[in-house]
N, C-alpha and C positions, 0 to 999 in steps of 0.2 A: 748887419749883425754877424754872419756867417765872415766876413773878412774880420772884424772886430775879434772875435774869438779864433780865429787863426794867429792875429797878434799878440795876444793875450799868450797861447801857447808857445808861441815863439820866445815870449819875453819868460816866460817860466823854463823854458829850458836853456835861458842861460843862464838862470841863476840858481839851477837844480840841479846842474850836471854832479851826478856821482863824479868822485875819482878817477875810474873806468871809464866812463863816458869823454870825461874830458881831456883826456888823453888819448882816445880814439883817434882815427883818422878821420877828416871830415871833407867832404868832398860835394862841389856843385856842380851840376849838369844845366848847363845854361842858355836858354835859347830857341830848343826843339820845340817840334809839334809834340802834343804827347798823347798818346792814343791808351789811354791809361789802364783798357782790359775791362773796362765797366758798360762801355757798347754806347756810351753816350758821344756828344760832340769831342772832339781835339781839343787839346788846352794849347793855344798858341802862345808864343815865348814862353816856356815854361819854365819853373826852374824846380830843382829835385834837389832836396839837402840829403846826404848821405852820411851819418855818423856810425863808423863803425861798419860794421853787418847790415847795417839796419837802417831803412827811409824816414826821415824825423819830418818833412816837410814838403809838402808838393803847394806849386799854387804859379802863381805870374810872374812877371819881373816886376816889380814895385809893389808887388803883394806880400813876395817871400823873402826876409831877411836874410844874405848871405854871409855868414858867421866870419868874423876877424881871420886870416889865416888859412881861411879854404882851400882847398885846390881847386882853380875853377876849371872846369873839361865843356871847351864851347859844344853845343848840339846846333850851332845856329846851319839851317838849311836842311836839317834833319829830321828824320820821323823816328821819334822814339818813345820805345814798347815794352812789356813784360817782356822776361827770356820766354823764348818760346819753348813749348813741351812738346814733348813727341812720346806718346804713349805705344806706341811699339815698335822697338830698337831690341835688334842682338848684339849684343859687343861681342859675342864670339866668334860673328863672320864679319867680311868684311868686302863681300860682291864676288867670292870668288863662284864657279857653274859648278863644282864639283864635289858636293856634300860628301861621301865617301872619302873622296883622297884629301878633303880639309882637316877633315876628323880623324883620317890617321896620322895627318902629318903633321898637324897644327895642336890636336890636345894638349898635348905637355906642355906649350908654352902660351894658352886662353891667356891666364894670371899676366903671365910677366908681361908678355909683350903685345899680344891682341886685343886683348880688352881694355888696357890702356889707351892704344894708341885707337881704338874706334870711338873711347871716350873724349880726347881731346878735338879728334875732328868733329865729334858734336858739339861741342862747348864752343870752340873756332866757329861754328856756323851759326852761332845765335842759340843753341837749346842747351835751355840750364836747368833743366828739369826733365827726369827721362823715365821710361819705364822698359827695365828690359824683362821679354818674356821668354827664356829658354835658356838655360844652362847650367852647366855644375853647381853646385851647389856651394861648395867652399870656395870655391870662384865668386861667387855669383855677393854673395856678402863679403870676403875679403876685398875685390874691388868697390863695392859699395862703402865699407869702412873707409877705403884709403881715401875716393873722393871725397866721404865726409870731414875726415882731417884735413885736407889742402895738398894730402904726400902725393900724391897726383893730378891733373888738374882734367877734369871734365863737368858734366853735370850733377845736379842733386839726382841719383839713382833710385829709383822705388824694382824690388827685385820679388823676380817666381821663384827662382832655382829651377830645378827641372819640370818638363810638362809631366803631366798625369795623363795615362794613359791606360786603356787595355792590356797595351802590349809592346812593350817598345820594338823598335825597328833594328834590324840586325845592326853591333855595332855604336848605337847611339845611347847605353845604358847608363851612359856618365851624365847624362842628361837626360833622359829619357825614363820615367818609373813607370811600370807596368801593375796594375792592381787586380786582384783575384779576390774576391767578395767583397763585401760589405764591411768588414771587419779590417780588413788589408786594405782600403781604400781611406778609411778612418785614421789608422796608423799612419801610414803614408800622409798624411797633410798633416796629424801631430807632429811628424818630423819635421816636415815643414815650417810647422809655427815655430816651435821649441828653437829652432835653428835660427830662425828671426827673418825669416822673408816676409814681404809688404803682399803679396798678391798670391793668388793658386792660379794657374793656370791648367783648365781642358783640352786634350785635342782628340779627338776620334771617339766623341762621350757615343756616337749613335752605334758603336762596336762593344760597348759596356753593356753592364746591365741597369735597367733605370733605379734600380735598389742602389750600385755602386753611385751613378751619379748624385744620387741625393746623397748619400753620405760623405762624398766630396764637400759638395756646397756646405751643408748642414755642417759639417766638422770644422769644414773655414770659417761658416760664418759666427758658430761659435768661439772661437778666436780672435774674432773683430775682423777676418781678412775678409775682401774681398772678392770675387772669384770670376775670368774670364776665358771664356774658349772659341775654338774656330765655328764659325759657322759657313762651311764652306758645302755644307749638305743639308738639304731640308731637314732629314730629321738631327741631326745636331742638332738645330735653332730649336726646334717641336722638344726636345729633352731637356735644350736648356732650359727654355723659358719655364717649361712646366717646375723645372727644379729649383729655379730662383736665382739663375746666372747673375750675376751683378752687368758684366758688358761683354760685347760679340765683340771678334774681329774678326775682320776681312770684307768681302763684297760674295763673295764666293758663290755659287751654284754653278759652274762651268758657263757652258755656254747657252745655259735655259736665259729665256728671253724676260723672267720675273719671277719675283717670289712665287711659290703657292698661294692663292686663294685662303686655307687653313693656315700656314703659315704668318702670312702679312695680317690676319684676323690678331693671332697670338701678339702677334709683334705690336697693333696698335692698343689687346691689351693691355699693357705695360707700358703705355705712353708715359712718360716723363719722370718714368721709375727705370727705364733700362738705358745703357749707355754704350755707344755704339764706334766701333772703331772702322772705317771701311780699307783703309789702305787701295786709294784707286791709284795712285801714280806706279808702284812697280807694272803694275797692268800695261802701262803705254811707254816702259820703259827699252821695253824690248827693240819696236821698228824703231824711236827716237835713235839710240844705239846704234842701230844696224846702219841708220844711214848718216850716224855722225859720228861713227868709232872714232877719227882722230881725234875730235873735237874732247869728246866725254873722257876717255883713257889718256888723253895726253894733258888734262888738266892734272898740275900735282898734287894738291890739297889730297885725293883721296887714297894719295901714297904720304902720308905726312907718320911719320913714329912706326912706319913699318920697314923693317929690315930690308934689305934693295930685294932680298931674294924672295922672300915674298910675297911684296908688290910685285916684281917680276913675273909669280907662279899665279899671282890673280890673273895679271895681263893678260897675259898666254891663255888661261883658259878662257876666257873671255874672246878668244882671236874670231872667231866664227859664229857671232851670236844667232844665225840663223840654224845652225847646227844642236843647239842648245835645249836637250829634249824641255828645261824646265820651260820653256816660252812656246811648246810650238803649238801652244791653243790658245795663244794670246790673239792673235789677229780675228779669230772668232769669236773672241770674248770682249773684245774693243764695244763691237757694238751694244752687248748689253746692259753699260754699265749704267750709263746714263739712267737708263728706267728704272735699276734697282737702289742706286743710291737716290733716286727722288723718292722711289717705296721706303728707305732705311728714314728721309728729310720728313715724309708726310704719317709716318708712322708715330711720331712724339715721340721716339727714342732722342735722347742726347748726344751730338755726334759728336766725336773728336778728331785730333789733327793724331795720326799715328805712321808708320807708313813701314815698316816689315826693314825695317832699316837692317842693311848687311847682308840680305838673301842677293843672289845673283844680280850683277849689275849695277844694286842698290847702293850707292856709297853713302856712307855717314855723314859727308862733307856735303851733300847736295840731295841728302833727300827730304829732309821736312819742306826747305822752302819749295821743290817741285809737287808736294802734296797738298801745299796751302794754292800755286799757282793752278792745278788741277780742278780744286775745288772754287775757284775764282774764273780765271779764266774759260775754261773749258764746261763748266756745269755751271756755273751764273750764281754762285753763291753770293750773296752781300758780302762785300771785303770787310766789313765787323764782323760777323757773324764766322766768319773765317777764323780770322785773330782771335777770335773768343774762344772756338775753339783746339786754340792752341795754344790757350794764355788762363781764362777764368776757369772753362769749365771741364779742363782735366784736374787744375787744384781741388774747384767741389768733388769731383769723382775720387780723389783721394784721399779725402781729408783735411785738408792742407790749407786752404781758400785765409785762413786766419795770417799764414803764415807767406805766402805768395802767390800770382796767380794776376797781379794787379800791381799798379805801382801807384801807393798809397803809404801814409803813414803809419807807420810801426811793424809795416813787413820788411820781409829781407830784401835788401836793394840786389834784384836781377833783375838787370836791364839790359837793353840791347839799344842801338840805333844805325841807321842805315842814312847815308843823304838821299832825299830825295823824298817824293812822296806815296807811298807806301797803298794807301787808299785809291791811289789813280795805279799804280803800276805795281801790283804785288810782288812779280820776280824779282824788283830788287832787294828783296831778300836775301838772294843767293848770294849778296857779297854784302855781309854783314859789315860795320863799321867800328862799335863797338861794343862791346861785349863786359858787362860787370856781370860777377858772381856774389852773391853775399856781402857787395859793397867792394870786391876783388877787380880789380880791371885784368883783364887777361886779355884784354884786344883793342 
């Protein structure tokens, strides 16, 4: 029955095609495993109709009609996937150690040339779906826009604009909003909305007042946003949760060996209502680095769209990553991690694939797929459960799930594939194959 009614739909959309439609591009993907983002078995030889923007057809080879005219794009020997999402990306850095002197030297040209060129190293690495959390704000939606037109080529962007905070840090107020009551913290996320950002972002809510954080949330959430903050301090997490955080990020408590007792209580309150971002791979990114600097710095991918001088001034700072005040609690915090992200796993939070994409180190060109290998290899996650999430359940978290998140018919065809198989060796990820956007081939 269920093959029957897939023919049936097949046969009606070629004799339904709108105008539009039939004029479209139409494109087959032929051959792959396909790991469709729904946590079920692989569809082996699969075939994927592409019209347009948009997936009209998933099913077998001899199941699915491949329309007069196609372009056929073999996947044979391939594992192919939703684009992958990475729910926490800055496009305004790009791995340089030097927060201060990026920000003087680098502001004036986020727009033109940085945020661009960190968006197409994500796109180039498989992530067509992204969320970045921190920055200008007429930045922050002008490159948003331009992705969504095609006038640059990177991921679907979902955007904070600047964090919210206390107080911002000397310096970072092009980004950085500081709020003073109840009333100014309200304001501040009206601007927010009004301007058209997807998300509010928290950071340093345990330096607020607990009246300001609520009127954070409560002001987003009456806007339909959102709303996610660091939890890098117990009482963050004890503020949030009390306030109705929507998702955490990071792993954070330094180098305590577990949540709080009170803490981890809160947290499995909210089982299967909170949504959890950990970002563990910058955490082990540091000694990898130290003892492979040729290896990681002399790959070009994550000099790709930046000016020689630049990537040059990233280099260079980077020369001494043992020197690097930002890492040097890292080797004490290796050990913890394991225990808290199986506290963040057994809590009933919903985890994501995110990974602080652009802070030191961190290249855009190789950091999702080292956060899914993280979560795989090193902590024993199920390789579905992985891909999910970095595929279904950042779409639920954003709304979006109707529209991708899966590769199924009548969403937007972002796809990725990789040779090889994916479920036995997750790092091949890192060298993605090919990459459609919106039914777009960019790779």
């Amino acid at each position: 029955m269920e093959r029957v009614s897939k023919l049936l739909f097949l046969f009606a959309l070629c004799v339904c095609f709108s105008p539009a439609v039939a004029d479209a591009q139409v494109t087959a993907l032929v051959g792959g495993r396909l790991i469709d983002g729904f946590g079920g078995e692989p569809i082996e030889d699969s075939v994927i109709v592409v019209v347009g923007e948009r997936i009209e057809a998933v099913g077998t080879a001899g199941e699915v009609e491949i329309p007069e005219g196609a372009e056929i794009v073999s996947t044979e020997g391939m594992s192919v996937l939703p684009g992958l999402w990475d729910m926490h990306v800055h496009l305004m850095l790009v791995g340089h150690s030097d927060y201060d002197h990026w920000d003087r030297m680098y502001l004036p040209v986020f727009r033109s040339t940085i945020m661009p060129a960190a968006a197409k190293q994500l796109l180039l690495a498989g992530v067509t779906s992204a969320r970045d959390l921190g920055a200008p704000l007429e930045d922050s939606i002008a490159i948003r826009e331009a992705l969504a037109s095609g006038e640059i080529p990177g991921p679907t962007l979902y955007v904070s604009g600047p964090f919210i905070q206390h107080e911002p840090y000397p310096g970072t107020e092009a980004f950085r909003w500081g709020v003073s009551g109840a009333d100014d913290a309200r304001a501040k996320v009206r601007r927010l909305a009004e301007a058209g950002v997807d998300v509010v972002k928290l950071i340093d809510q345990d330096q607020m007042t607990m009246e300001e954080v609520r009127a954070v949330v409560d002001e987003a959430h009456a806007h339909g946003l959102p709303v996610v903050a660091h939890s890098h301090r117990p009482e963050e997490i004890r503020r949030g949760i009390v306030a109705g955080i929507d998702c955490f990020e990071h792993t954070g408590l330094g180098t305590a060996p577990a949540y709080p007792d009170d803490v981890y209580e809160l947290m499995k309150g909210r089982a299967n209502s909170l949504f959890w971002t950990p970002t563990i791979s910058p955490l082990l990114l540091y000694e990898y680095t130290r003892d492979n600097f040729g290896e990681r710095l002399d790959d070009p991918r994550w000099r790709l769209g930046l000016p020689e001088e630049i990537a040059e001034d990233v280099r260079e700072s980077l020369r001494y990553p043992e020197r690097l005040p930002y890492y040097q609690l890292m080797p004490r915090r290796r050990p913890t991690l394991q225990r808290k992200f199986e506290q963040q796993r057994r809590s009933g939070a919903v985890l994501l694939i995110g990974t602080d994409s652009g802070v030191p180190l961190n290249f855009h060109s190789d950091s999702t797929w080292r956060e899914l290998d993280v979560w795989v290899d090193t902590f024993g996650v199920p390789v579905m459960e992985a891909i999910q999430a970095a595929t279904y359940w950042p779409a639920v978290h954003m709304g979006v799930i109707d529209e991708v998140g899966t590769v199924s018919p009548g969403k937007y065809a972002d796809i990725i594939a990789v040779r090889g198989d994916v479920l036995r060796h997750i790092d091949l990820l890192q060298d993605v194959d090919l990459v459609f956007k919106h039914g777009r081939r960019y790779k």
